[in-house]
C-alpha positions as CSV (number, residue, x, y, z in Angstrom):
1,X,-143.9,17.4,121.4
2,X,-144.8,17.0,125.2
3,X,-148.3,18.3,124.2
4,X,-148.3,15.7,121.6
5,X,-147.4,12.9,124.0
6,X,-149.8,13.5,126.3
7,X,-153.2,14.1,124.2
8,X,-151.8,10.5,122.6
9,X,-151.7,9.1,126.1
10,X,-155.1,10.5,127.4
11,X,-156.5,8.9,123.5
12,X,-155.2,5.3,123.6
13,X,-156.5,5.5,127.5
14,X,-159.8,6.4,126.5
15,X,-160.0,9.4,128.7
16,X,-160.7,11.6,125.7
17,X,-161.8,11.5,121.8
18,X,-160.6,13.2,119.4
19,X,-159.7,14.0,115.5
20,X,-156.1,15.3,114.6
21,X,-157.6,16.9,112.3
22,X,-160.3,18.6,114.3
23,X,-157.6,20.4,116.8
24,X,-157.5,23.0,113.7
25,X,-160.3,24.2,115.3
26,X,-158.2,25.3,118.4
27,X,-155.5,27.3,115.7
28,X,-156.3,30.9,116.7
29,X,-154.6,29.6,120.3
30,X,-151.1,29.5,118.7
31,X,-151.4,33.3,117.7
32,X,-152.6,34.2,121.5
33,X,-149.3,32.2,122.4
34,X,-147.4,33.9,120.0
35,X,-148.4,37.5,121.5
36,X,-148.0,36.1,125.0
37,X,-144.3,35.1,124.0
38,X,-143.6,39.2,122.9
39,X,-145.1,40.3,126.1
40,X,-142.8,42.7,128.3
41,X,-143.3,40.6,131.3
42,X,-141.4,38.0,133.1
43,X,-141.2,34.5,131.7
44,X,-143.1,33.2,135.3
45,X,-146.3,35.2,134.2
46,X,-145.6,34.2,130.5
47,X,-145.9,30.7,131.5
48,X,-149.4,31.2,133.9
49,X,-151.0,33.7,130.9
50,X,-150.1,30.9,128.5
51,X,-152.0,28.0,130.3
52,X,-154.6,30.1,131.4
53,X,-154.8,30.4,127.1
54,X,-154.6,26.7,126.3
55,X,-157.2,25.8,129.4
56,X,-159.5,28.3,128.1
57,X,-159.2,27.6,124.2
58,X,-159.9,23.7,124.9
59,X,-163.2,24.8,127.4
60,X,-164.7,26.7,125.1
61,X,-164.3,24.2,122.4
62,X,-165.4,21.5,124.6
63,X,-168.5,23.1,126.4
64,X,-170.0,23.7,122.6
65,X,-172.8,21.2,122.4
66,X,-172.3,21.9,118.2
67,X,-168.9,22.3,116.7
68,X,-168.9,21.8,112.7
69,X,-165.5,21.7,111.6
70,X,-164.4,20.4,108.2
71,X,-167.2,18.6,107.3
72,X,-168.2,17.0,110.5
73,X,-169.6,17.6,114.2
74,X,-168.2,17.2,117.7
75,X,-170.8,15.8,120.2
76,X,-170.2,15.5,123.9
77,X,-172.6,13.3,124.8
78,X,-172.1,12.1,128.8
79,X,-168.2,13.2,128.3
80,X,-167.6,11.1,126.1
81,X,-166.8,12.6,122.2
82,X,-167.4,10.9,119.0
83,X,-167.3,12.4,115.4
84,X,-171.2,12.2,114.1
85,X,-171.2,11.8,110.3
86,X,-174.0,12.8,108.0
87,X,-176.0,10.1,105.8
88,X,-176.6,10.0,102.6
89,X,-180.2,10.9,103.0
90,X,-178.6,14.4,104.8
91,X,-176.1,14.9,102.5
92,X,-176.7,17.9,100.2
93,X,-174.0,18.1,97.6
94,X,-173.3,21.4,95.9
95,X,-171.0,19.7,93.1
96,X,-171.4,16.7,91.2
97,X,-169.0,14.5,88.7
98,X,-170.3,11.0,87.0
99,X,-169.1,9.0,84.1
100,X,-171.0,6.2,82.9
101,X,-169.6,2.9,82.7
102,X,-168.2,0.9,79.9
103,X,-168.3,-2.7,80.3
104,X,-165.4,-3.7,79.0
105,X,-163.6,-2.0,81.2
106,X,-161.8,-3.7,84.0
107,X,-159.4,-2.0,85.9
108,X,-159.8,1.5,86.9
109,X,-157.3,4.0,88.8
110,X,-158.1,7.1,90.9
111,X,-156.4,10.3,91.6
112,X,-157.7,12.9,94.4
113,X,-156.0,15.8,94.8
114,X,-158.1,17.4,97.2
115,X,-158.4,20.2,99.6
116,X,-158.1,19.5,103.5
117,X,-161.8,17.9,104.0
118,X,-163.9,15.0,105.2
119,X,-163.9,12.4,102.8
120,X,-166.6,8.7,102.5
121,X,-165.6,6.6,100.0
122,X,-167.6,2.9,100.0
123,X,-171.2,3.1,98.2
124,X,-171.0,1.2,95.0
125,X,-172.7,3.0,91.9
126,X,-174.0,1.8,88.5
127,X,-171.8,4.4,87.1
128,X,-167.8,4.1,86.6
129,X,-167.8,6.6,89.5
130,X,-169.8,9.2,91.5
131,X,-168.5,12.2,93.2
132,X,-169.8,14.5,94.8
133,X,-168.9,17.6,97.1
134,X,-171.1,19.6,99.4
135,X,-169.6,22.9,102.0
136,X,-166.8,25.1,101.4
137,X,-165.9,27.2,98.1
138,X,-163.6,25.2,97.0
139,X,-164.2,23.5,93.4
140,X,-163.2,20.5,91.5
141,X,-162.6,19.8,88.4
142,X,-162.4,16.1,86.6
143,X,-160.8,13.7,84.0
144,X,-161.6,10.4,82.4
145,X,-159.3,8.7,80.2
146,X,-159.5,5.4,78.8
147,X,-158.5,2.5,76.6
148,X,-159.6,-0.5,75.5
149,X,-159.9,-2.1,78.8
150,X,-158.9,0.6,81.6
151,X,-159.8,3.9,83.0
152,X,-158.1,6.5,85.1
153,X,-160.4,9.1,86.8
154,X,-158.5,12.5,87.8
155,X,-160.3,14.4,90.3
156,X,-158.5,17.7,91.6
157,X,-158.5,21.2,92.6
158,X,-159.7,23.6,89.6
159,X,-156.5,25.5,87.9
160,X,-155.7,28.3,90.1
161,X,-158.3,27.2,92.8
162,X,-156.5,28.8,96.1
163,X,-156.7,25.5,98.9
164,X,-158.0,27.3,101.8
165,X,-157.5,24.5,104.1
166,X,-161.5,23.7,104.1
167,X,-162.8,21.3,101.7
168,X,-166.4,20.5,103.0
169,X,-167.1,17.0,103.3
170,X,-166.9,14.5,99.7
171,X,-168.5,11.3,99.1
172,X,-166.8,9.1,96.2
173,X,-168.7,6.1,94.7
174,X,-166.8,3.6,92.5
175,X,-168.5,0.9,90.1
176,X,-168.1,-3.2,92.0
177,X,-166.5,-4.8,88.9
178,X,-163.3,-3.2,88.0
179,X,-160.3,-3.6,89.9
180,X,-159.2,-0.5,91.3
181,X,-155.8,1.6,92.4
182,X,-156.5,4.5,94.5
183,X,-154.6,7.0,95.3
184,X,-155.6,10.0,97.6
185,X,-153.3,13.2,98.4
186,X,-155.1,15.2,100.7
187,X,-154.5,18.3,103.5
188,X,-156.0,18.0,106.9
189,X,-158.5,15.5,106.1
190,X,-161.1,12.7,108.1
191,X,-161.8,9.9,105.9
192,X,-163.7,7.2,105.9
193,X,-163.0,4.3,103.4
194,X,-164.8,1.2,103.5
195,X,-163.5,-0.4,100.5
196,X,-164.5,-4.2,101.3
197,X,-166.7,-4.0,98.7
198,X,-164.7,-3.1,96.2
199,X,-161.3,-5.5,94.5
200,X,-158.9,-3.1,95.5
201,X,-155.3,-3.5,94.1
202,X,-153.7,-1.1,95.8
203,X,-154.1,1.9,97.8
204,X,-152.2,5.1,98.6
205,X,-152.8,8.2,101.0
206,X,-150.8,11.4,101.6
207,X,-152.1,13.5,103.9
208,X,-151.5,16.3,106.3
209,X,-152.6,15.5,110.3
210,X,-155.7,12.9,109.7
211,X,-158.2,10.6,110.9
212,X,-158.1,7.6,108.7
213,X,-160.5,4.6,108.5
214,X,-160.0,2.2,106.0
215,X,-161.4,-1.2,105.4
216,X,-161.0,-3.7,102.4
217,X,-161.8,-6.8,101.1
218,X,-160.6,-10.2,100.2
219,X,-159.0,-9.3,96.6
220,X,-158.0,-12.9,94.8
221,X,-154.8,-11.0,94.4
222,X,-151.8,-9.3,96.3
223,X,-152.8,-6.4,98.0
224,X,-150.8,-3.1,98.8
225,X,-151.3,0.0,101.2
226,X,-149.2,3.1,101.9
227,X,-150.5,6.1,103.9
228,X,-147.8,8.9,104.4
229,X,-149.7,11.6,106.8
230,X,-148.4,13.5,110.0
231,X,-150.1,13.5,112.7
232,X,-152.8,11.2,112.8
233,X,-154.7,8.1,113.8
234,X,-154.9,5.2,111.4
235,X,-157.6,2.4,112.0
236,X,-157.1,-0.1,109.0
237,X,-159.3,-3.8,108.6
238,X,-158.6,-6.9,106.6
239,X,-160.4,-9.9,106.3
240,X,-159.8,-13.0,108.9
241,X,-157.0,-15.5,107.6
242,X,-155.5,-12.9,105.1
243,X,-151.7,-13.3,105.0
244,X,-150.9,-9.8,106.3
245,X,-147.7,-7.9,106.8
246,X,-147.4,-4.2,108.8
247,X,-144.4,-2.0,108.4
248,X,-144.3,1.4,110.2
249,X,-142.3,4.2,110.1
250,X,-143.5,6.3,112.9
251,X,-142.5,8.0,115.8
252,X,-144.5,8.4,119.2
253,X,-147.1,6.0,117.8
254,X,-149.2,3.6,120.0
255,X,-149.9,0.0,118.2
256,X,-152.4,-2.2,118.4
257,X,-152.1,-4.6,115.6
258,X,-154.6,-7.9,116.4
259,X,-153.3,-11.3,115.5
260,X,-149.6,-10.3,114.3
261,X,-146.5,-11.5,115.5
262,X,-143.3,-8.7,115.9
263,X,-140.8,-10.5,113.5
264,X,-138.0,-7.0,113.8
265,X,-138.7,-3.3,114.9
266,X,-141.1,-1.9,112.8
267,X,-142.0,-5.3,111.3
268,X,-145.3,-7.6,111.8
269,X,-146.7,-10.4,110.4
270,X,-149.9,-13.0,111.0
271,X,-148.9,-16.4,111.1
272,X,-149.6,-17.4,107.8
273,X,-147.6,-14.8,106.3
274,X,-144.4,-17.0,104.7
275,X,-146.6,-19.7,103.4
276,X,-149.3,-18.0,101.7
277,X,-149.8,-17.1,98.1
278,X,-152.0,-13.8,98.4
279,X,-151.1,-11.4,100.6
280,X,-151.9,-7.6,101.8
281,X,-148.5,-5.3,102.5
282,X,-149.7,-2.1,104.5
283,X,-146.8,0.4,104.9
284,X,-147.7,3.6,107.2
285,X,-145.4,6.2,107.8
286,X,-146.7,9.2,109.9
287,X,-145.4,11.8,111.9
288,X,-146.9,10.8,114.9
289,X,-149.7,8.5,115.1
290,X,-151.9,5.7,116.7
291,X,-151.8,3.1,114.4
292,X,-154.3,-0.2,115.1
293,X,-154.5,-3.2,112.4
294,X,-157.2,-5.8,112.9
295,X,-158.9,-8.6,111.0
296,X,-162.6,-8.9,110.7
């Protein structure tokens, strides 16, 4: 937990980037530890041999001009780290799901049930939805059902598909003119979500330790957002002058939520909350977590 604490501290102070979900790439570290700890030596020389471990395991990683891990690269570029994503020009997919749309429908909902991964959602598609899956040798398998006026899209792990804990990297593309629920339960997993196009209804995200990025629009409706992950950091965006309200349930977390007032512990609100009709509810509960909320 002191570990914890302090890469949180160095993050929100800028000194260092980083992905929760990319410090799987350090895991072979806790197995050196483990044999340290079993060592028939005294607990002084435990303690040097262990940080001698730790300093090591993060140089390496650090010094590597080229890290791919789940999907996405590490780049040190004048010390200072930032996740490089490939575009859609890059992007080689080794699995692909469509379904053409029907125009009478108009509301959709989406399940993922996916491996740990990286994860884009945001390009619109003349199809109900696109998805496709490149890295890794874990497969999917899909589901459309529909009525008169709705679909639901299933996308999950194929029956007795092992989850390794590396999904490759996944791009989702949903049609502009239904209104949509999503709901994502993921592992480990980096995702990026720029929904603003889209009428979202309501989202929902269960992850293990993540990097989460998710912006939406200005729905002529009530909006609502719940992400349940451990360790993680959670960037959300709403439009300017949407009534917004914030509740978290985390611990160790740093805040940064722009243009909200603290109305109890765990509780925040823009101004305009009480009085307005439409409004977006974001609930986040995460292990531990830097959370930041800001309008755009």
């Amino acid at each position: 937990m002191i570990a914890i604490g302090i890469l949180i501290m160095l993050k929100n102070l800028d000194l260092i980037w980083f992905s929760w979900h990319s410090l799987w790439a350090l895991w072979p570290v806790l197995l050196i530890l483990w044999g340290i700890s079993v060592l028939p030596v005294k607990d002084y020389i435990k303690l040097i041999i262990s940080f001698v471990a730790v300093v090591v395991g993060v140089w390496v990683v650090s010094t590597q001009p080229d890290i791919n891990t789940f999907g996405f690269r590490w780049h040190r570029n004048n010390h200072d780290w930032q996740v490089k994503y490939d575009t859609d020009s890059t992007f080689q997919a080794d699995e692909n799901y469509t379904e053409p749309f029907d125009k009478a429908i108009k509301s959709g909902t989406v399940y993922l049930d996916a491996a740990a991964g990286s994860f884009k959602v945001g390009d619109s598609t003349e199809n109900l939805y696109d998805f496709a899956k490149s890295g890794s040798n874990i497969h999917y398998q899909t589901s459309v059902e529909k009525d008169s006026t709705s679909a639901i899209i299933r996308l999950k792990l194929k029956e007795g598909q092992i989850n390794t804990g590396v999904g490759g990297e996944s791009h989702i593309k949903l049609n502009l003119k239904p209104v949509w629920d999503i709901n994502f339960s993921v592992g480990a997993a980096d995702m990026q979500m720029d929904l603003s196009k889209y009428k979202v209804r309501s989202i929902k995200v269960e992850g293990g330790a993540s990097s989460i990025y998710l912006k939406v629009g200005d729905l002529n409706e009530d909006q609502h957002i719940k992400i349940a992950a451990g360790a993680s950091s959670i960037h959300i965006l709403v439009p300017k002058g949407r009534a917004c309200e914030v509740k978290t349930n985390t611990v160790l977390s740093s805040r940064e939520l722009q243009g909200f007032n603290r109305i109890e512990r765990h509780l925040y609100r823009t101004n305009n909350y009480n009085t307005a009709k439409i409004k977006t509810n974001i609930d986040v509960d995460a292990a531990v977590s830097s959370l930041n909320v800001e309008q755009y």
